[in-house]
HTML snippet that shows the backbone in 3Dmol.js (N, CA, C, O; Angstrom):
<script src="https://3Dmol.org/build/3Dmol-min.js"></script>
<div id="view" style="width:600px;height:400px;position:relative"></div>
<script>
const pdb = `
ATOM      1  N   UNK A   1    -132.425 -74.703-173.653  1.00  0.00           N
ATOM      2  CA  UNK A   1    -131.146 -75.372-173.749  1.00  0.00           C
ATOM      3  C   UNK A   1    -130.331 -74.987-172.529  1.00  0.00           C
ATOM      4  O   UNK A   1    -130.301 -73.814-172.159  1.00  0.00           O
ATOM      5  N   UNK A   2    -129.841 -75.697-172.059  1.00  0.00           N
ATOM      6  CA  UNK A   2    -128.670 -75.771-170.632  1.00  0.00           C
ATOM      7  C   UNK A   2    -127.316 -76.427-171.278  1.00  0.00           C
ATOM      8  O   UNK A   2    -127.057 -77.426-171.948  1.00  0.00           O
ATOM      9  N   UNK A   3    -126.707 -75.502-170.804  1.00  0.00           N
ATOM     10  CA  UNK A   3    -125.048 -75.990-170.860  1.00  0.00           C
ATOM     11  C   UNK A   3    -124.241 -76.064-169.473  1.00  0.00           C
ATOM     12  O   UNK A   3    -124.263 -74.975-168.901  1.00  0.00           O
ATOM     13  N   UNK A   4    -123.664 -76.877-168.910  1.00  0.00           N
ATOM     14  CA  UNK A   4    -122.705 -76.455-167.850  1.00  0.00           C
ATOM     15  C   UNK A   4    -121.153 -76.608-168.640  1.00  0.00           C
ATOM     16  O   UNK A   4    -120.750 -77.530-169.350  1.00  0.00           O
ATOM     17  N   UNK A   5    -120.433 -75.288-168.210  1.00  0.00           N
ATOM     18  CA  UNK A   5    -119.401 -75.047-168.542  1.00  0.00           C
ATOM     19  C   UNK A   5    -118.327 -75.659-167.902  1.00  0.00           C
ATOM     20  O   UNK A   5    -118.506 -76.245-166.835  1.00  0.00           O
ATOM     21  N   UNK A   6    -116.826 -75.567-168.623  1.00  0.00           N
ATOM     22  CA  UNK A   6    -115.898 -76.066-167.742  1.00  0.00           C
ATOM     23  C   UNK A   6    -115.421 -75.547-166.567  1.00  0.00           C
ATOM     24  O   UNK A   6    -114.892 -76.154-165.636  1.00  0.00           O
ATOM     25  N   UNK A   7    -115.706 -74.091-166.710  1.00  0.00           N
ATOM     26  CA  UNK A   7    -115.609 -73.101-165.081  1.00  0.00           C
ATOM     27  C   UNK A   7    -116.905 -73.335-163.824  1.00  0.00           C
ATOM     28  O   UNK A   7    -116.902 -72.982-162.645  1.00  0.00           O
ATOM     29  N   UNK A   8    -117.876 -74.011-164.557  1.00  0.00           N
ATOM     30  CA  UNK A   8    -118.694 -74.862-163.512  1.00  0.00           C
ATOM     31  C   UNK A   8    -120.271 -73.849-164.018  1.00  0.00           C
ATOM     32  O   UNK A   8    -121.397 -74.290-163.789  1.00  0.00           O
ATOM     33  N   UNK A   9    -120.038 -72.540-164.682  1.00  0.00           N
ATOM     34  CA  UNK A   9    -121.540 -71.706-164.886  1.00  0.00           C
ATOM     35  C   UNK A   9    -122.442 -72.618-165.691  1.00  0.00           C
ATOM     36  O   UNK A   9    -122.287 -73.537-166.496  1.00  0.00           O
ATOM     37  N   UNK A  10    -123.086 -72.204-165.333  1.00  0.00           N
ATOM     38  CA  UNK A  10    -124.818 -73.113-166.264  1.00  0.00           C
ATOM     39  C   UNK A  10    -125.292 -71.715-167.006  1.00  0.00           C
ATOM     40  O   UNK A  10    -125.619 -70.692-166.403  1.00  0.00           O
ATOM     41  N   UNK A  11    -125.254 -71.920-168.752  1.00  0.00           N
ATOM     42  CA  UNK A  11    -125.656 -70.961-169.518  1.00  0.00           C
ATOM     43  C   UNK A  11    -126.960 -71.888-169.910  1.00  0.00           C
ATOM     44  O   UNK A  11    -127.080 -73.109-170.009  1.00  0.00           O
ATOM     45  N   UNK A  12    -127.787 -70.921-170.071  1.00  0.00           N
ATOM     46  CA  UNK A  12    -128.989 -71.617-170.655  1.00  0.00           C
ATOM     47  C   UNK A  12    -129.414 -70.560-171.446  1.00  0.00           C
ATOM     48  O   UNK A  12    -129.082 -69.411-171.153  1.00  0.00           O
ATOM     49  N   UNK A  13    -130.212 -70.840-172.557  1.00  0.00           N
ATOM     50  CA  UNK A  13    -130.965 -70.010-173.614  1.00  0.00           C
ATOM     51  C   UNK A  13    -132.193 -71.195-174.014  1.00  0.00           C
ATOM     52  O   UNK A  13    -132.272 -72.420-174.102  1.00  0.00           O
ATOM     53  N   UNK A  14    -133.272 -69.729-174.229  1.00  0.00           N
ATOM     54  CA  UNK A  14    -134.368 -70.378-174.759  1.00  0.00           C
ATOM     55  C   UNK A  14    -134.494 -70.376-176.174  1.00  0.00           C
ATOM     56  O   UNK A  14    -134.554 -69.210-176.563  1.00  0.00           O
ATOM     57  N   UNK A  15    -134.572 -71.358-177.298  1.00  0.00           N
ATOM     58  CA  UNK A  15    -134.826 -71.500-178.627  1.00  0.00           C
ATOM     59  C   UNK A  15    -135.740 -70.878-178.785  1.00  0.00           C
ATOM     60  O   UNK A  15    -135.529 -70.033-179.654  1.00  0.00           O
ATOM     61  N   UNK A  16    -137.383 -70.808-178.110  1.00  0.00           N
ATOM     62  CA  UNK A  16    -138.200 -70.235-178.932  1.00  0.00           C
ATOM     63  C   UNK A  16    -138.125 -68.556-178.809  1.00  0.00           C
ATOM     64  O   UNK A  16    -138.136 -67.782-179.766  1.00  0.00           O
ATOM     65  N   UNK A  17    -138.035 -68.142-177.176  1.00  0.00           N
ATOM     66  CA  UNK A  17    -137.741 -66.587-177.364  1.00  0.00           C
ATOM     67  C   UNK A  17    -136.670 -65.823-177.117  1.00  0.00           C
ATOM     68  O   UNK A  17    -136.932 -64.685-176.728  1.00  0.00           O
ATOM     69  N   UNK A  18    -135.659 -66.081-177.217  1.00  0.00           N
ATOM     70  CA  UNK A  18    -134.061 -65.658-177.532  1.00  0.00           C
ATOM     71  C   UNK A  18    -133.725 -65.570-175.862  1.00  0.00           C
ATOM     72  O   UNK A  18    -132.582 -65.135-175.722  1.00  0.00           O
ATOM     73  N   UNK A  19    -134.279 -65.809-174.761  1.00  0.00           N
ATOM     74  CA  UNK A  19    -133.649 -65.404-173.644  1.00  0.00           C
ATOM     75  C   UNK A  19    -132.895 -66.077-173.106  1.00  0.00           C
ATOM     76  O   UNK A  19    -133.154 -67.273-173.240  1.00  0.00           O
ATOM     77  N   UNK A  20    -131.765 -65.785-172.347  1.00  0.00           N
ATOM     78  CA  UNK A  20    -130.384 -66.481-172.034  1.00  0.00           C
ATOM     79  C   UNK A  20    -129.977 -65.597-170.945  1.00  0.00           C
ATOM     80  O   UNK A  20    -130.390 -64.499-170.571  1.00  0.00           O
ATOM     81  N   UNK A  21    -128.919 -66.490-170.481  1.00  0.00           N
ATOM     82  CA  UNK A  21    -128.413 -66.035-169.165  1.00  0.00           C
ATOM     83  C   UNK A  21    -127.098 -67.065-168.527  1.00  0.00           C
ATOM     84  O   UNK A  21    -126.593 -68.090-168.984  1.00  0.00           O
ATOM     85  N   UNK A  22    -126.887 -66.457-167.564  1.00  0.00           N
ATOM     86  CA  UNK A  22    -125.950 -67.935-167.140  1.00  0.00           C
ATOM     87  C   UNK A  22    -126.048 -67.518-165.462  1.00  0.00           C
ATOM     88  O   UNK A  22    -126.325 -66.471-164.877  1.00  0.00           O
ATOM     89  N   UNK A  23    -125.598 -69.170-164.926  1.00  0.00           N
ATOM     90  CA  UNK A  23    -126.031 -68.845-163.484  1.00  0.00           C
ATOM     91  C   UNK A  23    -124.993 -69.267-162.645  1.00  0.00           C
ATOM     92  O   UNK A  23    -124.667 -70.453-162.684  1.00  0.00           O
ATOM     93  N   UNK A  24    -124.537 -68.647-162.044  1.00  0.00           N
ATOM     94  CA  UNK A  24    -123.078 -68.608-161.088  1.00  0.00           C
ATOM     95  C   UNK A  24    -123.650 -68.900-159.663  1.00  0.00           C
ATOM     96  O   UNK A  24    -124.817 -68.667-159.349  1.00  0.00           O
ATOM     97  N   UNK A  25    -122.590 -69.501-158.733  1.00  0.00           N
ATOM     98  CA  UNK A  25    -122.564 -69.929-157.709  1.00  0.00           C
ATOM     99  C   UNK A  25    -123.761 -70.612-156.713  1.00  0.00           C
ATOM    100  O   UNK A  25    -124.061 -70.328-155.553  1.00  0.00           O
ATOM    101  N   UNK A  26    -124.245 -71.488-157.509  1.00  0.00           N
ATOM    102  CA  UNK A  26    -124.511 -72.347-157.278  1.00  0.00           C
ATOM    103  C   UNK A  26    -124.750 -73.363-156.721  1.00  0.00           C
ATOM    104  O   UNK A  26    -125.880 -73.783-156.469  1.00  0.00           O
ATOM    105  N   UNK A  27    -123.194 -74.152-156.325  1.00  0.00           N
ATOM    106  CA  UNK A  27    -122.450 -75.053-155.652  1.00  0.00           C
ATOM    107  C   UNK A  27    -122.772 -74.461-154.206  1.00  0.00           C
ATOM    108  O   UNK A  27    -122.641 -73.325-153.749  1.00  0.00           O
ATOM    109  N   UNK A  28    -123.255 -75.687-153.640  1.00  0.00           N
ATOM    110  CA  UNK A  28    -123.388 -75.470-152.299  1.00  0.00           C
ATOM    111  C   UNK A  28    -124.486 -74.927-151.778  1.00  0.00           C
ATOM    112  O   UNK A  28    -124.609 -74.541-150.615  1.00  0.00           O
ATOM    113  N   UNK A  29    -125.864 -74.868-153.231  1.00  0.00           N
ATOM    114  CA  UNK A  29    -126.976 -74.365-152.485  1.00  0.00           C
ATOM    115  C   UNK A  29    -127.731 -75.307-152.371  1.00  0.00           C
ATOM    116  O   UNK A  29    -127.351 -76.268-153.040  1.00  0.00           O
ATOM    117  N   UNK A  30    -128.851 -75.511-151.695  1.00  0.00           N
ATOM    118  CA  UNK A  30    -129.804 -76.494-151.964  1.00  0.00           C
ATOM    119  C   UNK A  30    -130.030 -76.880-152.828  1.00  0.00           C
ATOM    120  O   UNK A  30    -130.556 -77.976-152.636  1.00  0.00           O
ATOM    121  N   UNK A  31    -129.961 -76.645-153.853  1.00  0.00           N
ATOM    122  CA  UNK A  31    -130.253 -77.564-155.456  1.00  0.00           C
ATOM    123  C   UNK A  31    -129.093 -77.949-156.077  1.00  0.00           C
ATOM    124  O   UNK A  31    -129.130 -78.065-157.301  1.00  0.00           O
ATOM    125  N   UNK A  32    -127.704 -78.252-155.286  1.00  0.00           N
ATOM    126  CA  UNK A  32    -126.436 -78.435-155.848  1.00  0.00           C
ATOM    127  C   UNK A  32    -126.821 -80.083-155.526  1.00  0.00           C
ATOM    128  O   UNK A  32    -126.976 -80.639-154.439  1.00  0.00           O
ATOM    129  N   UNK A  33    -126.922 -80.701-157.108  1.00  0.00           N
ATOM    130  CA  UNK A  33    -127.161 -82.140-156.746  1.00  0.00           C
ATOM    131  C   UNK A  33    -125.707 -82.754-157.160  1.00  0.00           C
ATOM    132  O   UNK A  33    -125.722 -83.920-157.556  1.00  0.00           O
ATOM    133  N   UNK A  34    -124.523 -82.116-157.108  1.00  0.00           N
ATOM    134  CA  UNK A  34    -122.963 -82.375-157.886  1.00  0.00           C
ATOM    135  C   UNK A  34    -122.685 -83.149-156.762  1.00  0.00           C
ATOM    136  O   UNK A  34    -121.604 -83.670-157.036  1.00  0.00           O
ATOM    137  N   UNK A  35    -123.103 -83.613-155.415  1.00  0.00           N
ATOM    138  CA  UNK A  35    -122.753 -84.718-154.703  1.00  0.00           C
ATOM    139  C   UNK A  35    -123.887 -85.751-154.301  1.00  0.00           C
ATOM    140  O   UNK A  35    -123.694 -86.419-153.285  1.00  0.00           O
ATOM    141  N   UNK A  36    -124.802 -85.893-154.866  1.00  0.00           N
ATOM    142  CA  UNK A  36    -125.794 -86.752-155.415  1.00  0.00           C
ATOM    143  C   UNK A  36    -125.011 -87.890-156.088  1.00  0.00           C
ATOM    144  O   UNK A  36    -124.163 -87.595-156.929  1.00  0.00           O
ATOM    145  N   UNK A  37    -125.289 -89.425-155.705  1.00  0.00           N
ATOM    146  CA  UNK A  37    -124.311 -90.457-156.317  1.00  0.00           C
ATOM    147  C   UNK A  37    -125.652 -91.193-156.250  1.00  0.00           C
ATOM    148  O   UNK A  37    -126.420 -91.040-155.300  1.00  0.00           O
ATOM    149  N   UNK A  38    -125.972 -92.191-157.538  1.00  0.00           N
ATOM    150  CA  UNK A  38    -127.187 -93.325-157.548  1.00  0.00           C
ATOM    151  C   UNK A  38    -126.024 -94.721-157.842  1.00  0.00           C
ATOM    152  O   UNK A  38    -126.667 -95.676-158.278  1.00  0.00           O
ATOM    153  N   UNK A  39    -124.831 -94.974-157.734  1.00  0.00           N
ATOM    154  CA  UNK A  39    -124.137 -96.024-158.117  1.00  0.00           C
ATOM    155  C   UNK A  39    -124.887 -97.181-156.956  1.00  0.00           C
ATOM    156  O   UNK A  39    -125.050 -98.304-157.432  1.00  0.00           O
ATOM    157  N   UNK A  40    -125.211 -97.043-155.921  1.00  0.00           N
ATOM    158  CA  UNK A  40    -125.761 -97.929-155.694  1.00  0.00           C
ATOM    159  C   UNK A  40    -127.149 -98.298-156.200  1.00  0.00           C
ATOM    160  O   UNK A  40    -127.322 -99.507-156.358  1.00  0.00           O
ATOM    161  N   UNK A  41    -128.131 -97.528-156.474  1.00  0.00           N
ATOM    162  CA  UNK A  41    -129.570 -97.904-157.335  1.00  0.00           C
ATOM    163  C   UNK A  41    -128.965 -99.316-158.132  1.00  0.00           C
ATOM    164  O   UNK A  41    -127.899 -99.646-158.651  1.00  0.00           O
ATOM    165  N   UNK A  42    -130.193 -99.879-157.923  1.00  0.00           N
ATOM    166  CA  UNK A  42    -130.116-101.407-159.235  1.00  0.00           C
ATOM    167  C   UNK A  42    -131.015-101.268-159.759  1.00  0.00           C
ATOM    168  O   UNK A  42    -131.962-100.542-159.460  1.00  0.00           O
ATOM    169  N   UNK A  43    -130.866-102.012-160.729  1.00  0.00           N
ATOM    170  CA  UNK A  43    -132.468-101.990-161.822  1.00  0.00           C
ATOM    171  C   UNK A  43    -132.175-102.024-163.064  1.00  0.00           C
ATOM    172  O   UNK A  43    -130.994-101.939-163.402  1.00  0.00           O
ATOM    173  N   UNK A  44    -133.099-102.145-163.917  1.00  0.00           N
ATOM    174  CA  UNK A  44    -133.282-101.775-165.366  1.00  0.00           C
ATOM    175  C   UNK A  44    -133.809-100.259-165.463  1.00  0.00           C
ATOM    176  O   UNK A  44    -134.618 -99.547-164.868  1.00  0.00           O
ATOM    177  N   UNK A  45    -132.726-100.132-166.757  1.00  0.00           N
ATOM    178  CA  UNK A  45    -132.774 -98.791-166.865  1.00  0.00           C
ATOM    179  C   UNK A  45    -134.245 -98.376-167.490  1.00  0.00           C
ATOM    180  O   UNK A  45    -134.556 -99.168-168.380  1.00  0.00           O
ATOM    181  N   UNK A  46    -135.101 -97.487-167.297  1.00  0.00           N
ATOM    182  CA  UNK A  46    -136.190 -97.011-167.323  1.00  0.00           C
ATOM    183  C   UNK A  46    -135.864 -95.626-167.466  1.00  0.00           C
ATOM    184  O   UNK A  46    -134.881 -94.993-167.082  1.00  0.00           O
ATOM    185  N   UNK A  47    -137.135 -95.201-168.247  1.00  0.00           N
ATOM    186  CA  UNK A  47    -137.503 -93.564-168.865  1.00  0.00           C
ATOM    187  C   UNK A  47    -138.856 -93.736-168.618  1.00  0.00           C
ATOM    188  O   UNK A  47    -139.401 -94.804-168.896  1.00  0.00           O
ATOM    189  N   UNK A  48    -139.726 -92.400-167.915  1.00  0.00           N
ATOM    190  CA  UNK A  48    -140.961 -92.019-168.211  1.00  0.00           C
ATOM    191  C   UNK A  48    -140.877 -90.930-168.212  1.00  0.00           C
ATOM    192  O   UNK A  48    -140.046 -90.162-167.728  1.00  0.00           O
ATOM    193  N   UNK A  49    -142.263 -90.716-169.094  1.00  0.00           N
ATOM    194  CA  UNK A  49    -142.548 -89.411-169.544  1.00  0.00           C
ATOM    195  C   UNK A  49    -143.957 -88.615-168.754  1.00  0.00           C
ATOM    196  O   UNK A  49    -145.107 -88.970-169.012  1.00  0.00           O
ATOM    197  N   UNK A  50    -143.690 -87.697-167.945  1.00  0.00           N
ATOM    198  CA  UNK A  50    -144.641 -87.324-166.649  1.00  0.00           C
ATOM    199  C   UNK A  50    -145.389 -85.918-167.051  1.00  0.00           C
ATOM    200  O   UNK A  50    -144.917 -85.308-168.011  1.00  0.00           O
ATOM    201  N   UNK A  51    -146.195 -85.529-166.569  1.00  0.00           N
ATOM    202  CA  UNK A  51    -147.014 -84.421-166.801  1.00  0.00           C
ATOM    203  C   UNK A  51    -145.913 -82.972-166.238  1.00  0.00           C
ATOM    204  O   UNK A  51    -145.079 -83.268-165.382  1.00  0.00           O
ATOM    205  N   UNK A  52    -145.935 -82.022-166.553  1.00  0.00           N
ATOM    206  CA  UNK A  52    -145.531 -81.188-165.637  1.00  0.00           C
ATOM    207  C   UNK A  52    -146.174 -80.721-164.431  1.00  0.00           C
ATOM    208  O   UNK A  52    -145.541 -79.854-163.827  1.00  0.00           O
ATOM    209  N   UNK A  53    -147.067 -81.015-164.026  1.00  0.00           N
ATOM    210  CA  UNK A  53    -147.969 -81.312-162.767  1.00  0.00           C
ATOM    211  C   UNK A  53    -147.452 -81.986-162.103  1.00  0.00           C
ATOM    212  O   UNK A  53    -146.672 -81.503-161.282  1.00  0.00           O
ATOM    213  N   UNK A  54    -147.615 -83.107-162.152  1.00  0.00           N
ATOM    214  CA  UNK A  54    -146.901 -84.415-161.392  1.00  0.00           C
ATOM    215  C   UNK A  54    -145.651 -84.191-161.259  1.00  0.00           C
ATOM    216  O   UNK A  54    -145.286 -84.142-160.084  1.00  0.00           O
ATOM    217  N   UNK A  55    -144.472 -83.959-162.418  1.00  0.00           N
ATOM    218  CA  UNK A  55    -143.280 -83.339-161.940  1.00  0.00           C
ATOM    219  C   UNK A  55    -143.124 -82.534-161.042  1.00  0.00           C
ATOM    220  O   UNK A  55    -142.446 -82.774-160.043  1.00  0.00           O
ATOM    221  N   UNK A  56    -143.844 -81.244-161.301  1.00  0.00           N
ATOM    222  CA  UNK A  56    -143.798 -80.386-160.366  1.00  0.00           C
ATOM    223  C   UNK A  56    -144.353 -80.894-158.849  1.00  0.00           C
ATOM    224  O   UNK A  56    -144.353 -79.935-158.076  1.00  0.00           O
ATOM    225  N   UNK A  57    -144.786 -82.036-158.271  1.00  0.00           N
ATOM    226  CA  UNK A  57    -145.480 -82.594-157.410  1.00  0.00           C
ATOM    227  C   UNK A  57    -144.056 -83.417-156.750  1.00  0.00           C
ATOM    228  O   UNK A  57    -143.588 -83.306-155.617  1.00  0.00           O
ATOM    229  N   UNK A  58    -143.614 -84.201-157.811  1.00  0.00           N
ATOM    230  CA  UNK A  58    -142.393 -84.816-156.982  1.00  0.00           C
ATOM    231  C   UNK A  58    -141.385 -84.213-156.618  1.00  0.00           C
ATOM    232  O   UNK A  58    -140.598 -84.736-155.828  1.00  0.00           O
ATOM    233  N   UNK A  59    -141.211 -83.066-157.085  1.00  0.00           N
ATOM    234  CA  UNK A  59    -140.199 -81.615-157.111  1.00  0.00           C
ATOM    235  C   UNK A  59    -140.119 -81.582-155.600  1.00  0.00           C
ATOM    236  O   UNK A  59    -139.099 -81.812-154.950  1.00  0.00           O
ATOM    237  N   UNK A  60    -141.569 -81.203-155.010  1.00  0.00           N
ATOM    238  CA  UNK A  60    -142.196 -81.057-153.712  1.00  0.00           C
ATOM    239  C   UNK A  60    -142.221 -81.807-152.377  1.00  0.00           C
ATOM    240  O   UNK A  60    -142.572 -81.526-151.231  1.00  0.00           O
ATOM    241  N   UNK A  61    -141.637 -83.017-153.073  1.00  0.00           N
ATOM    242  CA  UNK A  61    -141.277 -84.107-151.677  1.00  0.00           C
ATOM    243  C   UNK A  61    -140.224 -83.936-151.336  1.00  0.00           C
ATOM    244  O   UNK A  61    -139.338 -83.678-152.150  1.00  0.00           O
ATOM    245  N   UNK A  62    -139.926 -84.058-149.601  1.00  0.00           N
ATOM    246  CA  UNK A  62    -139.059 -83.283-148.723  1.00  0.00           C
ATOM    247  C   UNK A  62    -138.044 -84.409-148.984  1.00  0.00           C
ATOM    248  O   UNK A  62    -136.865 -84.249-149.298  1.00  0.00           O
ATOM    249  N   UNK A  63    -138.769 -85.713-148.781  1.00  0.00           N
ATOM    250  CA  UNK A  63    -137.679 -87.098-148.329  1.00  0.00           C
ATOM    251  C   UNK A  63    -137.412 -87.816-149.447  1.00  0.00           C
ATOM    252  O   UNK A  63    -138.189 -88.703-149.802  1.00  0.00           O
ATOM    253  N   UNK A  64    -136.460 -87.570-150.033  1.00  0.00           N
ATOM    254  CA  UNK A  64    -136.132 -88.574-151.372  1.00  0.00           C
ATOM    255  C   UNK A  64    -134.639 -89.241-150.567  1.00  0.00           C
ATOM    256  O   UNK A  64    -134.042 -88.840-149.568  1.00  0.00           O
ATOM    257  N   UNK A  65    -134.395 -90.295-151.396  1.00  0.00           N
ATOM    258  CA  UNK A  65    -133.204 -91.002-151.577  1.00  0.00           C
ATOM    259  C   UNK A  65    -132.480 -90.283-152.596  1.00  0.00           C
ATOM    260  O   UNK A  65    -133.072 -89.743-153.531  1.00  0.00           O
ATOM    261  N   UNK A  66    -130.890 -90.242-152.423  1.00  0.00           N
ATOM    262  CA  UNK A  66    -130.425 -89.774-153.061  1.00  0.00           C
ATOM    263  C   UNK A  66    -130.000 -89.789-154.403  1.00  0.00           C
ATOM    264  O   UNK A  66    -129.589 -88.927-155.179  1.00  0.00           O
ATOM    265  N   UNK A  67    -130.321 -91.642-154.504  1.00  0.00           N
ATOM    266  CA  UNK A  67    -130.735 -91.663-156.501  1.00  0.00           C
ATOM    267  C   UNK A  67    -131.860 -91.024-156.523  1.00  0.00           C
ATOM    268  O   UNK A  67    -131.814 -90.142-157.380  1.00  0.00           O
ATOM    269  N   UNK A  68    -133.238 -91.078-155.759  1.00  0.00           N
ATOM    270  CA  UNK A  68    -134.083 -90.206-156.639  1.00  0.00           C
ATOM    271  C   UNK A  68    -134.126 -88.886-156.732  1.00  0.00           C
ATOM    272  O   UNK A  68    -134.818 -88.300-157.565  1.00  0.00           O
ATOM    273  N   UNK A  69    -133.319 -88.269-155.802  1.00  0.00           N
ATOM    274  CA  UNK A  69    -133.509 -86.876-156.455  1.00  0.00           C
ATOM    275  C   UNK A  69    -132.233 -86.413-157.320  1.00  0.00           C
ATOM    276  O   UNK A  69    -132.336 -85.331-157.897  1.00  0.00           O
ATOM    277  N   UNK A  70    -131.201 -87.044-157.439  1.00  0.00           N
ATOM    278  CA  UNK A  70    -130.482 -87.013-159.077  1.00  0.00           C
ATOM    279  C   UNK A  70    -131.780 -87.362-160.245  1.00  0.00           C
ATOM    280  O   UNK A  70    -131.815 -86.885-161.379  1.00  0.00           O
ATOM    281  N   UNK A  71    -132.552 -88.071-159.803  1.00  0.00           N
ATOM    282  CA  UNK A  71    -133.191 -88.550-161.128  1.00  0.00           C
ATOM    283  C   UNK A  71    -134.148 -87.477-161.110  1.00  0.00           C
ATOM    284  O   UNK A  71    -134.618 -87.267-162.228  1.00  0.00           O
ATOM    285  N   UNK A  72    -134.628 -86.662-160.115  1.00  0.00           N
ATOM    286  CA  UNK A  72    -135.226 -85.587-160.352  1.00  0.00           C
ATOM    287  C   UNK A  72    -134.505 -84.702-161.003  1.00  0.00           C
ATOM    288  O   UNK A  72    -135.038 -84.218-162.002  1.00  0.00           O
ATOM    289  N   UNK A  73    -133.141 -84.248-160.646  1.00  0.00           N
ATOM    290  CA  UNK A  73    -131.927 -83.179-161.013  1.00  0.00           C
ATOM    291  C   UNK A  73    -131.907 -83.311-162.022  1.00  0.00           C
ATOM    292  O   UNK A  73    -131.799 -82.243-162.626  1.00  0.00           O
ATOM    293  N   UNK A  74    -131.994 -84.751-163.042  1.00  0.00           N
ATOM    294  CA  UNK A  74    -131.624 -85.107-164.376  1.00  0.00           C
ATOM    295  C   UNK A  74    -132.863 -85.083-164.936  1.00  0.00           C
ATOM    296  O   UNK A  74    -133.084 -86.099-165.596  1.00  0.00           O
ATOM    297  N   UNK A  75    -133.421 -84.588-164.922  1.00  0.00           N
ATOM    298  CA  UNK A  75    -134.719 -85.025-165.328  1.00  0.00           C
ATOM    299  C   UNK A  75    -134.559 -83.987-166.779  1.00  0.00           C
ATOM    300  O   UNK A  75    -133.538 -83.305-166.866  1.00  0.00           O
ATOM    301  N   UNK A  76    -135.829 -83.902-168.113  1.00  0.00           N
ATOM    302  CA  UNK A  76    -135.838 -83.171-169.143  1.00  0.00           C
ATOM    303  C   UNK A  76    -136.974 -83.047-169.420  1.00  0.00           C
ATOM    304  O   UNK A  76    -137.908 -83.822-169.212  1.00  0.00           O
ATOM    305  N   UNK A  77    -136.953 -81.712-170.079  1.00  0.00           N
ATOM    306  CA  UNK A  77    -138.156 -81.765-171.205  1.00  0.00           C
ATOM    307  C   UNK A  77    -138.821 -82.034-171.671  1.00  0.00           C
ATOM    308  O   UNK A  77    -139.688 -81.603-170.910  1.00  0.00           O
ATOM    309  N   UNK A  78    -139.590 -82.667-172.771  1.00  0.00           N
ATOM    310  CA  UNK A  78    -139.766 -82.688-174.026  1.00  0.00           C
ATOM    311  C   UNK A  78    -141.460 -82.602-174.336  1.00  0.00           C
ATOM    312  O   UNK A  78    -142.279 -82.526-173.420  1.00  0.00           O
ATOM    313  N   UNK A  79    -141.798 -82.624-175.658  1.00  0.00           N
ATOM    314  CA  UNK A  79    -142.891 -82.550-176.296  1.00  0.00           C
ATOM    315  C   UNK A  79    -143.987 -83.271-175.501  1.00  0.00           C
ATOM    316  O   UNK A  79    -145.141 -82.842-175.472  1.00  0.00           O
ATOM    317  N   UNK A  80    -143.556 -84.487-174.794  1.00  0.00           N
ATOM    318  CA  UNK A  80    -144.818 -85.639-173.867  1.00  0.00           C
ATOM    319  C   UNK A  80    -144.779 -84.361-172.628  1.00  0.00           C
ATOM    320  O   UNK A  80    -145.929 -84.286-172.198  1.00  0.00           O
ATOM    321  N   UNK A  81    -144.130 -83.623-172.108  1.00  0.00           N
ATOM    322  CA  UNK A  81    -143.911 -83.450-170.368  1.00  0.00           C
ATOM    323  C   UNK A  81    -142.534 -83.272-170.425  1.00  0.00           C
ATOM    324  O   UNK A  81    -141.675 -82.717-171.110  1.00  0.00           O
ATOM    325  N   UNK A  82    -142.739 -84.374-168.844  1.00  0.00           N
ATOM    326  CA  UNK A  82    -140.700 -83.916-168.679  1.00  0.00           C
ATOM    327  C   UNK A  82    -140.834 -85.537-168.264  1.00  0.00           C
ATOM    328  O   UNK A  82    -141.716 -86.241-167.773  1.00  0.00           O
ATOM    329  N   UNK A  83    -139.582 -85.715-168.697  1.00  0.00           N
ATOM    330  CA  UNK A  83    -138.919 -87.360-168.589  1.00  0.00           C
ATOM    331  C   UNK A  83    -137.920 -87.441-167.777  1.00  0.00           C
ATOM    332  O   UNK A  83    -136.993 -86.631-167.816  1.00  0.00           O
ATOM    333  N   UNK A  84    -137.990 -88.605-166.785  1.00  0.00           N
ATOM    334  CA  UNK A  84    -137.458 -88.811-165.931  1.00  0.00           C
ATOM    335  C   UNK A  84    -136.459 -90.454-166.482  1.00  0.00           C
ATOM    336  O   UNK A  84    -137.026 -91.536-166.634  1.00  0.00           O
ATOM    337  N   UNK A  85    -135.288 -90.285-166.644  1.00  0.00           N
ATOM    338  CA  UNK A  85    -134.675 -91.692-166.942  1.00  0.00           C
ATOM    339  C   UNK A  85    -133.692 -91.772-165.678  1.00  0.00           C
ATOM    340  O   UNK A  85    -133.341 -90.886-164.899  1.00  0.00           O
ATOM    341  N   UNK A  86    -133.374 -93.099-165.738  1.00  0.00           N
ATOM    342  CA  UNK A  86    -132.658 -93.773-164.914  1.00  0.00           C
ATOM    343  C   UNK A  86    -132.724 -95.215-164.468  1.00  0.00           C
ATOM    344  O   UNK A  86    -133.513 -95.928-165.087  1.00  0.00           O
ATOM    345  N   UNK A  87    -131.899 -95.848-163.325  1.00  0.00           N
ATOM    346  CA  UNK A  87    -132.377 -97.286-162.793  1.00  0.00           C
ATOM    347  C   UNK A  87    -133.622 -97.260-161.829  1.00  0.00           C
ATOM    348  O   UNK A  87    -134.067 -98.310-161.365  1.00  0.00           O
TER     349      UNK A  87
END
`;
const viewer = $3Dmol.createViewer("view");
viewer.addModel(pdb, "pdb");
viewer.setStyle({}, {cartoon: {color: "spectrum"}});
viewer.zoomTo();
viewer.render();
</script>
């Protein structure tokens, strides 16, 4: 589970083995996608559900557009892999 707070920290805890933490300063590192904008992307909105392999593979590409790597940033979890939604 991930939370971002209103002071800007990202607390996260794990459900299955109690570990938690929160992660400060952030902003302004290479993985600060908070100025990442996809308002221009068009399309129909789409979800897939990807291997964590393959995720971890697109993780790895240097040259994205800046909707796609929000849609990487946003990306989740779940039971299939990790799901990628967006336009």
């Amino acid at each position: 589970m991930v939370f971002r707070r209103a002071n800007g920290e990202i607390a996260w805890a794990c459900d299955v083995c109690g570990d938690e933490g929160v992660i400060t300063g952030w902003e302004g590192s290479p993985t600060d996608a908070s100025d990442l904008d996809d308002c221009y992307a068009a399309g129909e909105a789409v979800a897939v559900a990807l291997s964590r392999a393959l995720f971890d593979l697109l993780r790895g590409v240097l040259v994205l557009d800046a909707a796609s790597e929000l849609l990487i940033a946003r990306a989740q979890g779940s039971s299939e892999g990790v799901v990628l939604a967006g336009s």
